[in-house]
Biopython code that builds the backbone (N, CA, C, O; Angstrom):
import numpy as np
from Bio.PDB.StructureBuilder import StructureBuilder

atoms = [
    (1, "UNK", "N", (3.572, -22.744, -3.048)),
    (1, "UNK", "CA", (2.667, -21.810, -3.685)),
    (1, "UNK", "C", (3.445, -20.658, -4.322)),
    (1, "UNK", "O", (3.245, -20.295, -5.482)),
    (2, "UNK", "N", (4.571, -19.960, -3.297)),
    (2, "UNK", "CA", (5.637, -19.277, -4.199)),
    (2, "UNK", "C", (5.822, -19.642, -5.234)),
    (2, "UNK", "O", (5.274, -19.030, -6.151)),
    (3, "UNK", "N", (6.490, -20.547, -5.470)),
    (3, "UNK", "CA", (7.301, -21.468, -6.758)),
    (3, "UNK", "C", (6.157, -21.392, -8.231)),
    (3, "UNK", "O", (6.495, -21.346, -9.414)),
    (4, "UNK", "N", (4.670, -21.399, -7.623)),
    (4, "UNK", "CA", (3.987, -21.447, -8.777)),
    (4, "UNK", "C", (3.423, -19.692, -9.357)),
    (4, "UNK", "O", (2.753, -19.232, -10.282)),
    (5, "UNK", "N", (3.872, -19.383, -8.648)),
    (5, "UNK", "CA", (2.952, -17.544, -8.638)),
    (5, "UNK", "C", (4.463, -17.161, -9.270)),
    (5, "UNK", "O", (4.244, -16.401, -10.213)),
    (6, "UNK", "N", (5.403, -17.306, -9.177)),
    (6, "UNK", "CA", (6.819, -17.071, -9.801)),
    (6, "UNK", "C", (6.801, -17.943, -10.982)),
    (6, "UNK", "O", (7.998, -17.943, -11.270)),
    (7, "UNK", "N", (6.287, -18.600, -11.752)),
    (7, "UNK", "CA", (5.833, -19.378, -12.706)),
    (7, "UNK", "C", (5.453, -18.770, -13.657)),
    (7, "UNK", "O", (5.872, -18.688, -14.812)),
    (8, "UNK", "N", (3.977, -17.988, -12.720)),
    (8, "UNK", "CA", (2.799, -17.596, -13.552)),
    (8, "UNK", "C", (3.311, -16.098, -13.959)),
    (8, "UNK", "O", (3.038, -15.525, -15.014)),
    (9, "UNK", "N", (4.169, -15.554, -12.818)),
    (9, "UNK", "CA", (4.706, -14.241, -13.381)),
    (9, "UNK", "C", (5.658, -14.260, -14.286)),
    (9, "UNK", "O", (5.734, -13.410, -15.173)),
    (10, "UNK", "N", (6.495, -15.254, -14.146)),
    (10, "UNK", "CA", (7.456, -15.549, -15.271)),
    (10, "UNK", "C", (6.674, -15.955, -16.488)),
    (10, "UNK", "O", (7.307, -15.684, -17.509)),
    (11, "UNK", "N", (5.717, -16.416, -16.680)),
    (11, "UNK", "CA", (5.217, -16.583, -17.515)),
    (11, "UNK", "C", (4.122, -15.727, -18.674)),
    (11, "UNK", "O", (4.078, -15.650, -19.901)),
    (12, "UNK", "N", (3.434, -15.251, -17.713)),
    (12, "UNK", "CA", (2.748, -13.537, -17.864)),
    (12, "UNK", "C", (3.491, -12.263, -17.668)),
    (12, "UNK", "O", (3.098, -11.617, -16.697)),
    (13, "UNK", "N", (4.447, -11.751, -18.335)),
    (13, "UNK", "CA", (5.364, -10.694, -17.759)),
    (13, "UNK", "C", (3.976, -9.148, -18.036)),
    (13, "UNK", "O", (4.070, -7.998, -17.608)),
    (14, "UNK", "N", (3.464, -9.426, -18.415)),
    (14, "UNK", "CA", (2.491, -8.207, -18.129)),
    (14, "UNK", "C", (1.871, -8.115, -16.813)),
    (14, "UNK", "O", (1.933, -6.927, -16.496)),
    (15, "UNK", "N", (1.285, -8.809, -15.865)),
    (15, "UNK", "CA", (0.917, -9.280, -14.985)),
    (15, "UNK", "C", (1.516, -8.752, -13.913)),
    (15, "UNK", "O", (2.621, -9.122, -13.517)),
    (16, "UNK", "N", (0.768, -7.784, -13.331)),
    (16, "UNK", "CA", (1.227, -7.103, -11.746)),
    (16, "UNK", "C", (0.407, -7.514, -10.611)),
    (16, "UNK", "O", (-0.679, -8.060, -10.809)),
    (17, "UNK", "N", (0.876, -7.275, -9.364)),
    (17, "UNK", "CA", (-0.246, -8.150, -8.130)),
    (17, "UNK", "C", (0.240, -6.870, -7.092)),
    (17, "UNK", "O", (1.176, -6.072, -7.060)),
    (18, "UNK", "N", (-0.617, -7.080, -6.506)),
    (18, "UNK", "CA", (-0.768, -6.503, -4.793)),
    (18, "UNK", "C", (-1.158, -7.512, -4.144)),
    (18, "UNK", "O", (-2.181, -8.183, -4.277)),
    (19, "UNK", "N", (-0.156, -7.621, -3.305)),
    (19, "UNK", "CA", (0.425, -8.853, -2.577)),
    (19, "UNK", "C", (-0.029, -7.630, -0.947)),
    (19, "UNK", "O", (0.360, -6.521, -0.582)),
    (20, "UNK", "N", (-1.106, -8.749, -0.364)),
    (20, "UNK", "CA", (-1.950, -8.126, 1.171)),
    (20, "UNK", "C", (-1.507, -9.231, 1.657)),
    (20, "UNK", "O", (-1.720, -10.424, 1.438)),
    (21, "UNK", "N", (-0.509, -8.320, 2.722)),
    (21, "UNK", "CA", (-0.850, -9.383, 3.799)),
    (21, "UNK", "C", (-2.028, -8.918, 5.562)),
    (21, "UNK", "O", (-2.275, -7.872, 6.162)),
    (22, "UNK", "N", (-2.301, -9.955, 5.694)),
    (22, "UNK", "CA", (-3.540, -9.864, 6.914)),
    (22, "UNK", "C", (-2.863, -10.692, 8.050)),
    (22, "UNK", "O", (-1.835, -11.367, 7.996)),
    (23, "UNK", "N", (-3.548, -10.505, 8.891)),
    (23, "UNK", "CA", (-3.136, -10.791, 10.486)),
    (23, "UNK", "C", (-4.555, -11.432, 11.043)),
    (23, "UNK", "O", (-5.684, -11.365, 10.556)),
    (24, "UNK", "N", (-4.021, -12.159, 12.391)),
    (24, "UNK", "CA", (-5.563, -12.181, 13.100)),
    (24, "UNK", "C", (-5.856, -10.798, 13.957)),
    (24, "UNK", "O", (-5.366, -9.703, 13.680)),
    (25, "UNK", "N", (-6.943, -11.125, 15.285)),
    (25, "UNK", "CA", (-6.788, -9.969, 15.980)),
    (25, "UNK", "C", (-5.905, -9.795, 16.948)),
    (25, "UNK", "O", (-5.907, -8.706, 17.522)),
    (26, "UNK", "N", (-4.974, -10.800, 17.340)),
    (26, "UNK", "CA", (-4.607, -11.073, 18.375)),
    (26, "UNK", "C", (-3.622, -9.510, 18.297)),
    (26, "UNK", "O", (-3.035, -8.999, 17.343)),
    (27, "UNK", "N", (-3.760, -9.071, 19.730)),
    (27, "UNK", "CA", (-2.348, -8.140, 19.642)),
    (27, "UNK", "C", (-3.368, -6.443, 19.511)),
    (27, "UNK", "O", (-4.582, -6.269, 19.399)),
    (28, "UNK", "N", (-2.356, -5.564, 19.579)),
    (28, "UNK", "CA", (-2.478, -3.893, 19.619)),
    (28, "UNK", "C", (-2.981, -3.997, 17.536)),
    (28, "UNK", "O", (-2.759, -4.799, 16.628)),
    (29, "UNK", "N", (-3.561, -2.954, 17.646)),
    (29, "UNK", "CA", (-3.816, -2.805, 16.139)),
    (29, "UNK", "C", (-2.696, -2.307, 15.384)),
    (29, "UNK", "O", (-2.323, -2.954, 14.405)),
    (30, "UNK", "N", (-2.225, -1.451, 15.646)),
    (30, "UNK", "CA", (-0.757, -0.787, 14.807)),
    (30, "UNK", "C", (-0.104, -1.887, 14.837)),
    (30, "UNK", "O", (0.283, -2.213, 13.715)),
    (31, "UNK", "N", (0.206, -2.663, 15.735)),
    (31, "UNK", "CA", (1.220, -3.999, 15.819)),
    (31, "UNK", "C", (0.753, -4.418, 14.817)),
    (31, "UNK", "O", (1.609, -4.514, 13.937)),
    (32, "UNK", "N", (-0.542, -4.822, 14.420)),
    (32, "UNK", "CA", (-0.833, -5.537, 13.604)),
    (32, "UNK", "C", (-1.110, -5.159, 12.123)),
    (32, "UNK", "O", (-1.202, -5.924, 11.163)),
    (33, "UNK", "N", (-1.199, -4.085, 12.148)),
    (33, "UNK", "CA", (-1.068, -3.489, 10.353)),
    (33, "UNK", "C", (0.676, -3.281, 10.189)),
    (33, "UNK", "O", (0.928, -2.584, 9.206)),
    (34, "UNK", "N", (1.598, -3.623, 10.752)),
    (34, "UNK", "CA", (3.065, -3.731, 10.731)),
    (34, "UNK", "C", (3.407, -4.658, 10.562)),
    (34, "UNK", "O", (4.318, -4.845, 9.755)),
    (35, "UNK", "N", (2.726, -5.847, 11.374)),
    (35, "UNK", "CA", (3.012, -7.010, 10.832)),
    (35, "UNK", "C", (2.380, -7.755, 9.527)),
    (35, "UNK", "O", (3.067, -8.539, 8.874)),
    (36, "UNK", "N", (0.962, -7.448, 9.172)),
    (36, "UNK", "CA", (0.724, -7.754, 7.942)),
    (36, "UNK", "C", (1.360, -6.959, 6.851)),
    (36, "UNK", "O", (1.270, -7.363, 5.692)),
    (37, "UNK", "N", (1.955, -5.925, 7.120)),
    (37, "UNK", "CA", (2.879, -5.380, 5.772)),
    (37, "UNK", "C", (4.193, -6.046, 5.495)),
    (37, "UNK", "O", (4.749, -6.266, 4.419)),
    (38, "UNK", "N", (4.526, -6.292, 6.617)),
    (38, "UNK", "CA", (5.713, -6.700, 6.624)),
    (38, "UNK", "C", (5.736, -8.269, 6.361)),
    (38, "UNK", "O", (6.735, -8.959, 6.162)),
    (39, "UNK", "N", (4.576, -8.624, 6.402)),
    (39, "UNK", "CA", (4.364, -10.134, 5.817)),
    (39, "UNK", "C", (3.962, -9.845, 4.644)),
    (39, "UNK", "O", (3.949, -10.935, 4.072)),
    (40, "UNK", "N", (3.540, -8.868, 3.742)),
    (40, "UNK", "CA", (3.662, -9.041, 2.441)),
    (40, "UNK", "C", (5.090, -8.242, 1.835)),
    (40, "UNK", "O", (5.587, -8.588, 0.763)),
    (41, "UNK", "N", (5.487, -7.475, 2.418)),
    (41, "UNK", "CA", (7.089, -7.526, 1.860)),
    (41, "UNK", "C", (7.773, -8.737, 1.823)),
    (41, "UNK", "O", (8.456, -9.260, 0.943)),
    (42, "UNK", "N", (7.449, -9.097, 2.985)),
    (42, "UNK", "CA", (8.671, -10.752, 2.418)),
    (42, "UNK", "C", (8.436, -11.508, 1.405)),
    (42, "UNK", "O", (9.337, -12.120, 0.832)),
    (43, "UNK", "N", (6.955, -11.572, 0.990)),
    (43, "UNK", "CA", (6.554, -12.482, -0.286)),
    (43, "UNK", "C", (7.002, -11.615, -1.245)),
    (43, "UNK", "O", (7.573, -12.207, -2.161)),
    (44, "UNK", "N", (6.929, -9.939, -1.415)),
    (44, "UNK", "CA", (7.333, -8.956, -2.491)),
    (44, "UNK", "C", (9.129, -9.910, -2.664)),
    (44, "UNK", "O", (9.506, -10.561, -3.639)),
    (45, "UNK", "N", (9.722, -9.708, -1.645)),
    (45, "UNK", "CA", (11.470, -9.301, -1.396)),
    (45, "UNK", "C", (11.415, -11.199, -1.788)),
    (45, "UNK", "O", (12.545, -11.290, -2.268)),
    (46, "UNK", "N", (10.958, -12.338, -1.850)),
    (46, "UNK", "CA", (11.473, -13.273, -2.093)),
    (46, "UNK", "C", (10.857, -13.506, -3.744)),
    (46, "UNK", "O", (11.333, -14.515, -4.264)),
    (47, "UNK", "N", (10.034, -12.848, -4.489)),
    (47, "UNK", "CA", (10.042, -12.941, -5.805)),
    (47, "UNK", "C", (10.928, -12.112, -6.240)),
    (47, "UNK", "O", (11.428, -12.655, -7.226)),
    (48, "UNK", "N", (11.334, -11.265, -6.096)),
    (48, "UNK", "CA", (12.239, -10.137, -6.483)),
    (48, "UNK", "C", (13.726, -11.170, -6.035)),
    (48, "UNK", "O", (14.501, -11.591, -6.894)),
    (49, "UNK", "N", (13.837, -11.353, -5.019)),
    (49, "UNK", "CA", (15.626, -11.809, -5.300)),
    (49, "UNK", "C", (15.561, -13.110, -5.496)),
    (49, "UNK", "O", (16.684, -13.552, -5.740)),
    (50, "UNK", "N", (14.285, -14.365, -5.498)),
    (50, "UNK", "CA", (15.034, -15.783, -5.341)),
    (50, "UNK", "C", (14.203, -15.985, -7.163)),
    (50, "UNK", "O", (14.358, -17.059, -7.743)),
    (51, "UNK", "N", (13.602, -15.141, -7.661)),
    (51, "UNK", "CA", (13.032, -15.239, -8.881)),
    (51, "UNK", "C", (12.841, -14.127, -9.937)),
    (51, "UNK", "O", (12.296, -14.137, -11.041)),
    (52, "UNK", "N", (13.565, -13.022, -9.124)),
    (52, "UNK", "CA", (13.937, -12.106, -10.473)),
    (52, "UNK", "C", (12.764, -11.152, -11.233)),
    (52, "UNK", "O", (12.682, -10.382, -12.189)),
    (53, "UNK", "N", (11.805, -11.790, -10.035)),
    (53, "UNK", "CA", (10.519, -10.663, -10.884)),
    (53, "UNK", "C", (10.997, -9.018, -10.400)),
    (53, "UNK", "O", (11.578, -8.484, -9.455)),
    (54, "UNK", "N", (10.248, -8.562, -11.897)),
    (54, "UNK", "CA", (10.775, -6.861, -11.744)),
    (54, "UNK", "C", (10.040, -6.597, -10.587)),
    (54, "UNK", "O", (8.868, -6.959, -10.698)),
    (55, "UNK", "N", (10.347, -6.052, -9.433)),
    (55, "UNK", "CA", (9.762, -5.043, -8.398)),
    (55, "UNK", "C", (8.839, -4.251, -8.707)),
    (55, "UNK", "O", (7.919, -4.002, -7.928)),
    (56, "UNK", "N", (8.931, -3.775, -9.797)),
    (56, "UNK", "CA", (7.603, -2.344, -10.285)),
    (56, "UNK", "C", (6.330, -3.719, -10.428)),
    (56, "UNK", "O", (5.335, -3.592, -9.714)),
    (57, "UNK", "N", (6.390, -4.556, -11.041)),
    (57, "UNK", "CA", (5.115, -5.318, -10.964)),
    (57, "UNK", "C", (4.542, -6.028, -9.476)),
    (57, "UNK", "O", (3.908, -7.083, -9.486)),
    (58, "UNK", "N", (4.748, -5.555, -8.675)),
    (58, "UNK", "CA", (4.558, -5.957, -6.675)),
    (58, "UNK", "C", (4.672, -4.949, -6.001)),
    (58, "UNK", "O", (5.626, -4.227, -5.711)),
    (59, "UNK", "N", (2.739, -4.953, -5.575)),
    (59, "UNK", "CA", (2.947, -4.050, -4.768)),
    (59, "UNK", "C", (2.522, -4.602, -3.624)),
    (59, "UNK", "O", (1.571, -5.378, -3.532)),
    (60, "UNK", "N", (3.410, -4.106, -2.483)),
    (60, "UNK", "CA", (2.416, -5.052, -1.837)),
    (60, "UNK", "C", (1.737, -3.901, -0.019)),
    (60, "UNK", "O", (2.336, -2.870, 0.288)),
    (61, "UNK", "N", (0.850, -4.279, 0.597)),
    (61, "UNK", "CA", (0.238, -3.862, 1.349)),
    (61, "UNK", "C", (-0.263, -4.713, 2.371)),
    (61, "UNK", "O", (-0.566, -5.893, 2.193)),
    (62, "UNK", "N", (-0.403, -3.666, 4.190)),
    (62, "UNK", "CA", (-1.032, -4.725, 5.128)),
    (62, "UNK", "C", (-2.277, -4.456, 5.782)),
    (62, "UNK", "O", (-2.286, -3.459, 6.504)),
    (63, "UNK", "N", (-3.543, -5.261, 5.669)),
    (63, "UNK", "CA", (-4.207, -4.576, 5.970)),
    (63, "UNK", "C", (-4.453, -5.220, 7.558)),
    (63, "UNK", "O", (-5.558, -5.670, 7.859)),
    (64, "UNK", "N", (-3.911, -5.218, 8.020)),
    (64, "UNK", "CA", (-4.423, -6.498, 9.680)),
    (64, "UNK", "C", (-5.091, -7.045, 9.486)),
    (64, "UNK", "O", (-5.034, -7.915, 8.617)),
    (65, "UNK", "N", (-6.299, -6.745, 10.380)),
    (65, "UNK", "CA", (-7.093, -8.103, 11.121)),
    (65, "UNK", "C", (-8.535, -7.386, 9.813)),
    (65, "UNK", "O", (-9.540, -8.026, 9.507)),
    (66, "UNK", "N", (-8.236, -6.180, 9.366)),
    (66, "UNK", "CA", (-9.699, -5.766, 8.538)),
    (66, "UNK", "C", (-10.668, -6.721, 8.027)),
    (66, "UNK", "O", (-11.889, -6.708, 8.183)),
    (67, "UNK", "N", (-9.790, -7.730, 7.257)),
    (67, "UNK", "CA", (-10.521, -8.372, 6.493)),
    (67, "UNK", "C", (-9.888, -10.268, 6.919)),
    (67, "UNK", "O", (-8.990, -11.060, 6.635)),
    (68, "UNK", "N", (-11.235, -10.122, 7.831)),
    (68, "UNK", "CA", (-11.181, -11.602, 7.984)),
    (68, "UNK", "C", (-11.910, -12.681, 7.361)),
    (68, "UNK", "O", (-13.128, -12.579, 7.208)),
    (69, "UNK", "N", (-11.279, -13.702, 6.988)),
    (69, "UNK", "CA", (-12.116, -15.023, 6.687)),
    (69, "UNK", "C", (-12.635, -15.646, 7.233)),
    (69, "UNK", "O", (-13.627, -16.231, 6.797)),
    (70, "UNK", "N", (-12.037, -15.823, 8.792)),
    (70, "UNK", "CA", (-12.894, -17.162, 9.232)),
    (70, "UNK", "C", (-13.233, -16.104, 10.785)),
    (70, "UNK", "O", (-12.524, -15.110, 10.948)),
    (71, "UNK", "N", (-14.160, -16.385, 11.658)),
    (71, "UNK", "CA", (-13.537, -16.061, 13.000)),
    (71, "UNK", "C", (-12.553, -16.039, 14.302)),
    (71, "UNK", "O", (-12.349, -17.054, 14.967)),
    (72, "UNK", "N", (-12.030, -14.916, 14.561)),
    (72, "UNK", "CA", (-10.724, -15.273, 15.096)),
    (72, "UNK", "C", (-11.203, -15.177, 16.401)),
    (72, "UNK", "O", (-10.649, -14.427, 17.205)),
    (73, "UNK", "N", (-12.308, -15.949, 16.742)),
    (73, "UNK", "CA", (-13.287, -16.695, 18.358)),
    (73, "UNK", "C", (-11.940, -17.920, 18.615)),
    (73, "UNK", "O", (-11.455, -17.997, 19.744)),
    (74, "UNK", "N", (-11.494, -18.693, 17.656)),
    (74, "UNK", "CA", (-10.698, -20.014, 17.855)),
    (74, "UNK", "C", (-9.490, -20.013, 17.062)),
    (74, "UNK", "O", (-9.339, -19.070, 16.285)),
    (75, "UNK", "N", (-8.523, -20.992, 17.134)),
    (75, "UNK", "CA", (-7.433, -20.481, 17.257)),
    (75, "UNK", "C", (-7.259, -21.088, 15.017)),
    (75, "UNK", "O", (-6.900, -20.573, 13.959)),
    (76, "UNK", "N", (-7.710, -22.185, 15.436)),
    (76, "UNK", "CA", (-8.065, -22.792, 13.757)),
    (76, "UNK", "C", (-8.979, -21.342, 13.001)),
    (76, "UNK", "O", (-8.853, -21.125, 11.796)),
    (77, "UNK", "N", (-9.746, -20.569, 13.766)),
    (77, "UNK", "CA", (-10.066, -18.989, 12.514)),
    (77, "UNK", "C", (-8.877, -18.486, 12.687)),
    (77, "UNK", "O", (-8.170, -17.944, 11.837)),
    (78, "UNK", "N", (-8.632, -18.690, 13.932)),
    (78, "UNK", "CA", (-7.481, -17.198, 13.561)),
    (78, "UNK", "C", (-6.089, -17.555, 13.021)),
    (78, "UNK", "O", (-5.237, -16.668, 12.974)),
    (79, "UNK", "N", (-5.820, -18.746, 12.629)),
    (79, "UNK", "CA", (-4.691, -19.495, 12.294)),
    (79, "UNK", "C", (-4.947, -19.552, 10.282)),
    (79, "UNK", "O", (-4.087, -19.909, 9.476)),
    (80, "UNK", "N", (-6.320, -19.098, 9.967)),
    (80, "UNK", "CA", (-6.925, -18.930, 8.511)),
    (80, "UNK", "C", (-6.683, -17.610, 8.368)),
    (80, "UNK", "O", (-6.250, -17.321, 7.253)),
    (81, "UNK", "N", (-6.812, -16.745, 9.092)),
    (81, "UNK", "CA", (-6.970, -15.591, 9.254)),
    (81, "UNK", "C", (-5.258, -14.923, 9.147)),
    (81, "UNK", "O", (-5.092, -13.704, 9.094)),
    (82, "UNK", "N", (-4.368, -15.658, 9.131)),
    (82, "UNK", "CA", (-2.589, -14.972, 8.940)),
    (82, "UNK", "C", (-2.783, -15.710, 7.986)),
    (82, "UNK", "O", (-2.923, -16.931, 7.925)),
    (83, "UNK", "N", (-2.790, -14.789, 7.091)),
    (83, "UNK", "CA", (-2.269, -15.109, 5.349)),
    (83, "UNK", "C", (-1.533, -13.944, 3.965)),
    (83, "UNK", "O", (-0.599, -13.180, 4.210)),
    (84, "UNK", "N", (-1.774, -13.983, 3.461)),
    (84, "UNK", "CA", (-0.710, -13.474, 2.643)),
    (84, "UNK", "C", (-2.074, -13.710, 1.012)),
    (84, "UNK", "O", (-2.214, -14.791, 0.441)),
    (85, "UNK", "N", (-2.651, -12.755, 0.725)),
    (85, "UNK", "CA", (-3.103, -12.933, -0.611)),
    (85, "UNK", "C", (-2.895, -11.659, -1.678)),
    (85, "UNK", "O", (-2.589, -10.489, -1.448)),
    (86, "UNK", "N", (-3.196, -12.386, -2.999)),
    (86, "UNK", "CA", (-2.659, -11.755, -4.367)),
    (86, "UNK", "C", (-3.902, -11.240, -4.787)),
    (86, "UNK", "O", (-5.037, -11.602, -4.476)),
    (87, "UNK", "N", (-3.467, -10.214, -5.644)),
    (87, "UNK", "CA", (-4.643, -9.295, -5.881)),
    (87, "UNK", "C", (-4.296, -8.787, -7.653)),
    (87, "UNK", "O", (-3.225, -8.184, -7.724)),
    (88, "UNK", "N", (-4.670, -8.869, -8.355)),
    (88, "UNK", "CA", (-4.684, -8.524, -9.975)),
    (88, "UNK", "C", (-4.560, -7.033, -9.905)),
    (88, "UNK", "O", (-5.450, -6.212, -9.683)),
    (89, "UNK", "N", (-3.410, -6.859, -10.113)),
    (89, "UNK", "CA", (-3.025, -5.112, -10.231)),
    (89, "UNK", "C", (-3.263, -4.341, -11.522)),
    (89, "UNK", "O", (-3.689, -5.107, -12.386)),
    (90, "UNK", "N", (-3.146, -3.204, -11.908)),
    (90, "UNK", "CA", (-3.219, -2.776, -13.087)),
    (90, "UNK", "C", (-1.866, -2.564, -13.665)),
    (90, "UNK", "O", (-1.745, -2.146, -14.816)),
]
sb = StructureBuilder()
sb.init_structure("model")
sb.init_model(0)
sb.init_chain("A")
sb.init_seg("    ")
for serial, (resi, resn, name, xyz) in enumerate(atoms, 1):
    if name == "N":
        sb.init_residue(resn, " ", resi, " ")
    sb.init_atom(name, np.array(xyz, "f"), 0.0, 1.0, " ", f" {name:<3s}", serial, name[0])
structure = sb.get_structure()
């Protein structure tokens, strides 16, 4: 999915994103808005060095467990629920 979003940015150089990453609930809350940031830095830090996109177009942010998709009652929600999504920046 990298490989193609490094595509589309290479391909759209106007095109900026805010790159969220989310968590389930499992865990302390601060733990977990640390770790969803830090899971969208790594998607920021691997377009930037393994594909050369400019940095000023990625921003990226974590919001934890805020915004869930599925319920994290079972381990298949909460296994939907650690992800990493793109957001159309200005």
């Amino acid at each position: 999915v990298l490989e193609e979003i490094a595509k589309l940015l290479n391909q759209r150089t106007d095109l900026k994103l805010l790159v969220v990453g989310h968590t389930d609930n499992q865990g302390a809350f601060e733990m977990n808005m640390n770790l969803s940031s830090q899971r969208a830095k790594s998607v920021v830090r691997y377009l930037v060095e393994t594909h050369a996109i400019d940095s000023g177009r990625l921003q990226s942010a974590g919001v934890g467990y805020l915004a869930p998709v599925a319920s994290n009652d079972s381990p298949e929600g909460r296994a939907k629920n650690r992800r990493v999504e793109l957001v159309k920046g200005k």
